[in-house]
DRENDO-1510 file (C-alpha; in Angstrom, 1 decimal, always signed):
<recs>
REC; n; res; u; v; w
REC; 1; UNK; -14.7; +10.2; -21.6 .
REC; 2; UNK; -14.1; +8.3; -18.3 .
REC; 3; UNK; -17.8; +8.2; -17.7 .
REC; 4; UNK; -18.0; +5.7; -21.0 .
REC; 5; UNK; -15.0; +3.8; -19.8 .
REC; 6; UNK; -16.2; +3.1; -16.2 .
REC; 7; UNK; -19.9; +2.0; -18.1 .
REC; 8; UNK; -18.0; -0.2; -20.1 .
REC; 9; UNK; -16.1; -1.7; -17.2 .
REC; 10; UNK; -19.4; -2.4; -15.4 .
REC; 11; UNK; -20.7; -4.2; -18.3 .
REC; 12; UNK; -17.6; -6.7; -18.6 .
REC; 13; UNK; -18.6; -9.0; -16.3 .
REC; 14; UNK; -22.2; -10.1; -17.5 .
REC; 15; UNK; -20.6; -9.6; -21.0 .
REC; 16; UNK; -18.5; -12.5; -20.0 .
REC; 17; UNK; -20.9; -14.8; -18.6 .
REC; 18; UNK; -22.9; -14.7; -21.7 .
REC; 19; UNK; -20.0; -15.8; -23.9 .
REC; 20; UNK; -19.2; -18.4; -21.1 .
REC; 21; UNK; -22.6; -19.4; -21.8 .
REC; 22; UNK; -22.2; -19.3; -25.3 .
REC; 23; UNK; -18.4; -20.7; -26.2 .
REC; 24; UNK; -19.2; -22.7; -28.9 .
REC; 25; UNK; -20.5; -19.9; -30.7 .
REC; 26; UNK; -17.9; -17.5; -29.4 .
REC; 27; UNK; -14.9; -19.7; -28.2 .
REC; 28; UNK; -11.8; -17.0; -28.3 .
REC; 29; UNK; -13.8; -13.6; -27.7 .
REC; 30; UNK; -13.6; -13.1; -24.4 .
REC; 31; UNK; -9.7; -13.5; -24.1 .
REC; 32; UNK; -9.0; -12.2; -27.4 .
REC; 33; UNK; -11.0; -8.7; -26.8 .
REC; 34; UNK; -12.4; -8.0; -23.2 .
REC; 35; UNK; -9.7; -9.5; -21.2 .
REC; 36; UNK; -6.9; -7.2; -22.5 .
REC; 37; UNK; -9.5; -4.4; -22.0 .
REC; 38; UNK; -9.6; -5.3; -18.2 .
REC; 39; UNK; -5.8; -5.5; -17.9 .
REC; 40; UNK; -5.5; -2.1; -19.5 .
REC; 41; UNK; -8.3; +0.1; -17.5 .
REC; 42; UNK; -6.1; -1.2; -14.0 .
REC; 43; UNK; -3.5; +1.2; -15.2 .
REC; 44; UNK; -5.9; +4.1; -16.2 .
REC; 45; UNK; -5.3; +7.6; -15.6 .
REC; 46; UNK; -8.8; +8.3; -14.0 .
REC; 47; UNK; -9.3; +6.9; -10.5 .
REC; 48; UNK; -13.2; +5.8; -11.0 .
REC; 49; UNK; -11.8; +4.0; -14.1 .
REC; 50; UNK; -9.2; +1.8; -12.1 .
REC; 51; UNK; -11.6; +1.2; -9.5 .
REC; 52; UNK; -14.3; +0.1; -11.8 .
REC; 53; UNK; -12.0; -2.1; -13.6 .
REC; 54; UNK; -10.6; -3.7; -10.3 .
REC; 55; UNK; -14.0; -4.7; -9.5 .
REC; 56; UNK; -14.8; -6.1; -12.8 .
REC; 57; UNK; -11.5; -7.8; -12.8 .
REC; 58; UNK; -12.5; -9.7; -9.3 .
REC; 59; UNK; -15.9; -10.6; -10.1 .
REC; 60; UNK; -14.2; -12.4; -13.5 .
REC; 61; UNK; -12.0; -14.1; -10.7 .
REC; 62; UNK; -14.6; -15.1; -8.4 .
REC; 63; UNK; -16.7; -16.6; -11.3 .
REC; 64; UNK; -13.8; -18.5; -12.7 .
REC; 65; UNK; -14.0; -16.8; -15.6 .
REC; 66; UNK; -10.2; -16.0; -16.3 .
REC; 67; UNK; -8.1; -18.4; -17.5 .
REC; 68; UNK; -5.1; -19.3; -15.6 .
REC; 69; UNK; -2.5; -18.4; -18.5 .
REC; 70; UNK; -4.2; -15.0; -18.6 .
REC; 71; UNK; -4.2; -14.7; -14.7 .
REC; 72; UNK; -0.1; -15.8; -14.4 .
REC; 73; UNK; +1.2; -13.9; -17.9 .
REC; 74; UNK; -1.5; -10.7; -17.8 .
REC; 75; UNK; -3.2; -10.0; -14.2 .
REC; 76; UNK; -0.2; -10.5; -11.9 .
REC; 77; UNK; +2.3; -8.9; -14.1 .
REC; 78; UNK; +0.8; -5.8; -14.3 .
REC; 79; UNK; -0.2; -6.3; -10.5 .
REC; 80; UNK; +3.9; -6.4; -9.8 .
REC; 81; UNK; +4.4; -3.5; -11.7 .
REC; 82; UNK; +2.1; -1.1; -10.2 .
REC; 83; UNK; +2.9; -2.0; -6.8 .
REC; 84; UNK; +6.6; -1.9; -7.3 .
REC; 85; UNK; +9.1; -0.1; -4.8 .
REC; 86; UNK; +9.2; +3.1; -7.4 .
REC; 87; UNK; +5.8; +2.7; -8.3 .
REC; 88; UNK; +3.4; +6.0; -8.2 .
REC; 89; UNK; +1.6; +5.9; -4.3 .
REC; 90; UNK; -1.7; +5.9; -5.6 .
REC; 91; UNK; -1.2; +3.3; -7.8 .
REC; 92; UNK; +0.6; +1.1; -5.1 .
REC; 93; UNK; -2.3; +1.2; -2.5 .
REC; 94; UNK; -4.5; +0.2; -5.1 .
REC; 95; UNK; -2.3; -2.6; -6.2 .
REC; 96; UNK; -1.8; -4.2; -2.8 .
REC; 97; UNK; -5.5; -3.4; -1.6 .
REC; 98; UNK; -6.8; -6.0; -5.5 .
REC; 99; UNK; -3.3; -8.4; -4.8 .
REC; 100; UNK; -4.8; -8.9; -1.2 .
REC; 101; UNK; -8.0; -9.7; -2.5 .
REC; 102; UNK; -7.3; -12.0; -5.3 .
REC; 103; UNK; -5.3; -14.2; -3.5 .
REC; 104; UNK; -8.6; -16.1; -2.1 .
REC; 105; UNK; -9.5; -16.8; -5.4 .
REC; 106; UNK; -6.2; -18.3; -6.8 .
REC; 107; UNK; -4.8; -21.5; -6.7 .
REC; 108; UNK; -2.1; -21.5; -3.8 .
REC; 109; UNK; +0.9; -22.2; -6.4 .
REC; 110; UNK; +0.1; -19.1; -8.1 .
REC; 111; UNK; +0.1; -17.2; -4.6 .
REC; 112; UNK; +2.6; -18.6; -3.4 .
REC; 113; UNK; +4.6; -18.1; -6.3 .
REC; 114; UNK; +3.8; -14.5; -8.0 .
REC; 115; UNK; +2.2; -12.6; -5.3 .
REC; 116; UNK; +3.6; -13.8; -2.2 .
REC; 117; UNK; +7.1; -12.4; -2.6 .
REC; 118; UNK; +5.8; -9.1; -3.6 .
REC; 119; UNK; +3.5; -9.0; -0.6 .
REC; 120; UNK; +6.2; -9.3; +2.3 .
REC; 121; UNK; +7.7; -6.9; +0.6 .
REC; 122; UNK; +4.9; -4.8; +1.0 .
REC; 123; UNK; +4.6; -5.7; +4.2 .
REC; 124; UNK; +8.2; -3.7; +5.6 .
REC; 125; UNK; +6.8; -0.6; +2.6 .
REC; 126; UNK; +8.6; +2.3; +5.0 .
REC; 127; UNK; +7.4; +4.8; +2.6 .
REC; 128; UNK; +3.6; +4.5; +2.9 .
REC; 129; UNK; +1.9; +3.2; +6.1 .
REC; 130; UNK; -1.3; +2.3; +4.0 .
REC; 131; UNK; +0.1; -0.5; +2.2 .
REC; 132; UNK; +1.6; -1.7; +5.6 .
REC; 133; UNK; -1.9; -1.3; +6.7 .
REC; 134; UNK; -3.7; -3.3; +4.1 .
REC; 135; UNK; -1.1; -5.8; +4.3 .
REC; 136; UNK; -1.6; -5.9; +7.9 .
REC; 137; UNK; -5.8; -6.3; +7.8 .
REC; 138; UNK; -5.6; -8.8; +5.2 .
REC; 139; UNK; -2.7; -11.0; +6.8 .
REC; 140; UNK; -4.6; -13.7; +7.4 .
REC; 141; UNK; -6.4; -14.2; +4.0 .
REC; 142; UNK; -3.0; -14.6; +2.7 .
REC; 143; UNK; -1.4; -17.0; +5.4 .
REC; 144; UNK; -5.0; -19.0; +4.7 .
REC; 145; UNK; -4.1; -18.5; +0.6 .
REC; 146; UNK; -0.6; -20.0; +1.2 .
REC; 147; UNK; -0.9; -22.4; +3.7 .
REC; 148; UNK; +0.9; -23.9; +6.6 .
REC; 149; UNK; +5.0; -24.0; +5.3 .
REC; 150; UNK; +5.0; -20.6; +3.4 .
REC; 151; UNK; +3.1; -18.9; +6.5 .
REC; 152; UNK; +5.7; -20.4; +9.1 .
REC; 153; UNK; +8.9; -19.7; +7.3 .
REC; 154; UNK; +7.8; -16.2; +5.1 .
REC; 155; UNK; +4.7; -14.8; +6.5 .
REC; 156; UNK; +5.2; -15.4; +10.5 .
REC; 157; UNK; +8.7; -12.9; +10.7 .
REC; 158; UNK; +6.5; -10.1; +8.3 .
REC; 159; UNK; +3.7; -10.7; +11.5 .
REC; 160; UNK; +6.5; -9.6; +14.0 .
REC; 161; UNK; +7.3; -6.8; +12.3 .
REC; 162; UNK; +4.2; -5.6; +11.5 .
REC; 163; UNK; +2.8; -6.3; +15.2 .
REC; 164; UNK; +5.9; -3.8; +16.9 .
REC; 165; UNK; +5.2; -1.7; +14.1 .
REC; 166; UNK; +5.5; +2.5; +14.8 .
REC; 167; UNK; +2.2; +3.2; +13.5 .
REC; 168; UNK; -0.5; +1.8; +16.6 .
REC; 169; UNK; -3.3; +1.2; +13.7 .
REC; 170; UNK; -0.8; -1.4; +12.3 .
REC; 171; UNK; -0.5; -3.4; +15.5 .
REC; 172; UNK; -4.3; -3.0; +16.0 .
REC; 173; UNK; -5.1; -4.7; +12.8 .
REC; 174; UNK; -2.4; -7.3; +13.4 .
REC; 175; UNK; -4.5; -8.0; +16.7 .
REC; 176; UNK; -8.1; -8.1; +14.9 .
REC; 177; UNK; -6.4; -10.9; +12.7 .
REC; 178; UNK; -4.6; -12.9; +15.0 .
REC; 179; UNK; -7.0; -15.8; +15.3 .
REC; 180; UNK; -6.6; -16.6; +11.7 .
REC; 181; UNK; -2.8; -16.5; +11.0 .
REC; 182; UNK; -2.6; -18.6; +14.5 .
REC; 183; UNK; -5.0; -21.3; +13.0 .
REC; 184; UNK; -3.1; -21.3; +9.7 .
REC; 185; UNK; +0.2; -22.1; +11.8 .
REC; 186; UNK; +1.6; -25.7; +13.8 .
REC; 187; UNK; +1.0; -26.1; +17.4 .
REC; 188; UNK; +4.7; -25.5; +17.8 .
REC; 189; UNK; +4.9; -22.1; +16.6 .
REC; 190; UNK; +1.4; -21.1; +17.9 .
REC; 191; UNK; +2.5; -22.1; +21.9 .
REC; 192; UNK; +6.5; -20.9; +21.1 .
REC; 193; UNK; +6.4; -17.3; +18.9 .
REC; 194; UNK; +2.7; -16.1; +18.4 .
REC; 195; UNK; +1.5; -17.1; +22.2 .
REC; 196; UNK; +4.5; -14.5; +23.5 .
REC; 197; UNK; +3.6; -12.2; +20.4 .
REC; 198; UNK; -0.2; -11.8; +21.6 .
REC; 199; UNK; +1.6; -11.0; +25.0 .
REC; 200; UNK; +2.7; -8.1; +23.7 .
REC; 201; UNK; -0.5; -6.8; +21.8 .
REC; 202; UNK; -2.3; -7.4; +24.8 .
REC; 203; UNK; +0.1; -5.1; +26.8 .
REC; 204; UNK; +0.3; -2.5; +24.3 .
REC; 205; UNK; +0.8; +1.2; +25.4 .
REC; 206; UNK; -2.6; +1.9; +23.0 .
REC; 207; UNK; -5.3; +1.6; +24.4 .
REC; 208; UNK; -7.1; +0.2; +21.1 .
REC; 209; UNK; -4.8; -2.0; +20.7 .
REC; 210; UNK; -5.4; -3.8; +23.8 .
REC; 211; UNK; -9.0; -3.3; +23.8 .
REC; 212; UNK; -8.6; -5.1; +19.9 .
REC; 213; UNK; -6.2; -7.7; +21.1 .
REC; 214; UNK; -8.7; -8.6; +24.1 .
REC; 215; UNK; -11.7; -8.9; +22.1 .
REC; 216; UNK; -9.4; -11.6; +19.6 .
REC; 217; UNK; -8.2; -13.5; +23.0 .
REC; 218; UNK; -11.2; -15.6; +22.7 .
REC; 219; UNK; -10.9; -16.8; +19.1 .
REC; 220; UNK; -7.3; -17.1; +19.7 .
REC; 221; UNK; -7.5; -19.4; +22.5 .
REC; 222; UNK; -9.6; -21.7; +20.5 .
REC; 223; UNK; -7.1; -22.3; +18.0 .
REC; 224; UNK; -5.5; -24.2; +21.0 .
REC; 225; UNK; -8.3; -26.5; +21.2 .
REC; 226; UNK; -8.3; -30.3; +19.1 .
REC; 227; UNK; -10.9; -29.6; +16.8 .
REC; 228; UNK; -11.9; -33.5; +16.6 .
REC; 229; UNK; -13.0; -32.8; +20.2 .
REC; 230; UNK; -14.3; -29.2; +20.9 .
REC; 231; UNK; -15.5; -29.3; +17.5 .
REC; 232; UNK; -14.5; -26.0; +16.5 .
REC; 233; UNK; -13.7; -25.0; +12.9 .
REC; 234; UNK; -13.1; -22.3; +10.5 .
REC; 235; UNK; -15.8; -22.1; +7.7 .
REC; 236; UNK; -15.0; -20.7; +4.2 .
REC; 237; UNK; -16.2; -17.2; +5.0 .
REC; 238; UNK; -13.9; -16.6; +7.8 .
REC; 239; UNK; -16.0; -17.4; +10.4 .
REC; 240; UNK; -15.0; -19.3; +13.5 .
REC; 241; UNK; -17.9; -22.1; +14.3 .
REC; 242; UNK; -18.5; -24.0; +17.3 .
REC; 243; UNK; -20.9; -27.4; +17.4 .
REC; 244; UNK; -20.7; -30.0; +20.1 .
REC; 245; UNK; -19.7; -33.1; +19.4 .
REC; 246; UNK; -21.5; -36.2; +17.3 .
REC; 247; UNK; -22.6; -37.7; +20.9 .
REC; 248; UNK; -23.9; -34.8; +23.0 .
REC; 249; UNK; -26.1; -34.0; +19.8 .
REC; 250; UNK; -27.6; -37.8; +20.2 .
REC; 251; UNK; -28.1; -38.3; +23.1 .
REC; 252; UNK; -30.0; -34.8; +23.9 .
REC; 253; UNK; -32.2; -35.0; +20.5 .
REC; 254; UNK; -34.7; -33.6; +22.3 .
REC; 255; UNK; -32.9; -30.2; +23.5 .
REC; 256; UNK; -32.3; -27.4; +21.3 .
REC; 257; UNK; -29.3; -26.6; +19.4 .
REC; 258; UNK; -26.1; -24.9; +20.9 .
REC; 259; UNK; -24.5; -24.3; +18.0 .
REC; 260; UNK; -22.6; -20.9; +18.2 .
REC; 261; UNK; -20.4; -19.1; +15.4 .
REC; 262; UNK; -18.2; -16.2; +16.0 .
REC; 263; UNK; -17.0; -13.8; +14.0 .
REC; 264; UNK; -13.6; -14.1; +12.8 .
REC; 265; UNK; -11.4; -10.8; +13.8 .
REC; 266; UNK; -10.5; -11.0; +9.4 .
REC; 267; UNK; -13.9; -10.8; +8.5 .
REC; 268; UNK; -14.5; -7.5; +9.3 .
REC; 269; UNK; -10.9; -6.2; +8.7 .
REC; 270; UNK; -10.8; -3.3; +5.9 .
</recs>
């Protein structure tokens, strides 16, 4: 019954902390007999299996619970094969939507190179517009997973694309995302190819698209700024902060704070 499978799923997780807890007493069980149980349920035939699973399989990932040989020779393969070129739709969305997620909680070698590859090609997916679209929304995650090279010489071109893309929801989300692939880039490539780029997104011929690419103008403009000096910086949950510097703190003691944070445009992409 998929009713007991999606229960067991949801049970996994604390399932795993308690033999984490507990490895001297039960040192192999968790790889040995729930881990292959995870990998298996992402490729079941009933939809609130998969998504149960998926979530299980994150919450292992975010607790460092899955060990690095079982994330590179059992997650990601079966990762690339459902979101393969002749892979079934349903499965691919899914795939792309758990790929996008993960790679925040990966080490960047492993991103960079497993996932990485598979996601530009993702990215230029003519068939379904909703993997362009996830790709698009979580674009910055995965230029902040891979860092500066991989984002200027793989990631950037997929951005182009992506933000002239037919579908106007595409360009929107590339807009809601800018400030964070711009921050992930050199100064170089922000002032020669994204400055032009935002250009564009802010002249768009839809009108939420512009209205998207005005409200990221802000954030965009302060990736500009020396961070030593305007004291701006990106904090781990994708928010943009702002806090004035060492001295102006000092020497007004007495005032109130002025510290500010903004939203990243990535933290509320979907």
């Amino acid at each position: 019954e998929p009713t007991v499978r999606t229960e067991l799923m949801e049970q996994i997780p604390p399932i795993a902390i308690f033999l984490q807890e507990s490895r001297p007493n039960f040192p192999t069980a968790f790889f040995e007999y729930l881990m292959p149980i995870v990998v298996r349920y992402l490729t079941d035939v009933n939809n609130q299996v998969r998504k149960a699973g998926q979530e299980a399989l994150l919450i292992l990932l975010e607790q460092d619970l899955v060990a690095q040989s079982d994330i590179e020779n059992k997650v990601c393969p079966i990762l690339l094969d459902l979101s393969a070129p002749d892979s079934d739709d349903e499965y691919k969305v899914e795939a792309v939507n758990i790929i996008c997620k993960m790679a925040s909680m990966l080490s960047r070698t492993t991103v960079e190179h497993m996932l990485l590859p598979r996601f530009c090609e993702l990215c230029s997916d003519g068939k379904l517009f909703q993997v362009r679209k996830i790709c698009a929304a979580n674009f910055g995650d995965i230029c902040n997973a891979v860092g500066q090279e991989a984002t200027e010489r793989l990631l950037i071109p997929k951005f182009f694309e992506l933000c002239s893309d037919s579908v106007w929801g595409m360009r929107k989300a590339c807009a809601e995302c800018f400030m964070a692939v711009s921050y992930t880039t050199s100064p170089e490539v922000r002032r020669s190819k994204l400055s032009p780029l935002f250009i564009s997104l802010i002249s768009d011929t839809c009108r939420w698209v512009r209205q998207a690419a005005f409200q990221s103008l802000g954030p965009f403009i302060s990736t500009f700024a020396n961070p030593s000096s305007a004291g701006l910086y990106i904090r781990e949950d994708g928010t943009l902060s702002i806090r004035p510097p060492a001295q102006d703190v000092n020497s007004n003691s007495c005032q109130p704070s002025n510290n500010v944070t903004l939203m990243s445009p990535t933290a509320n992409a979907t």
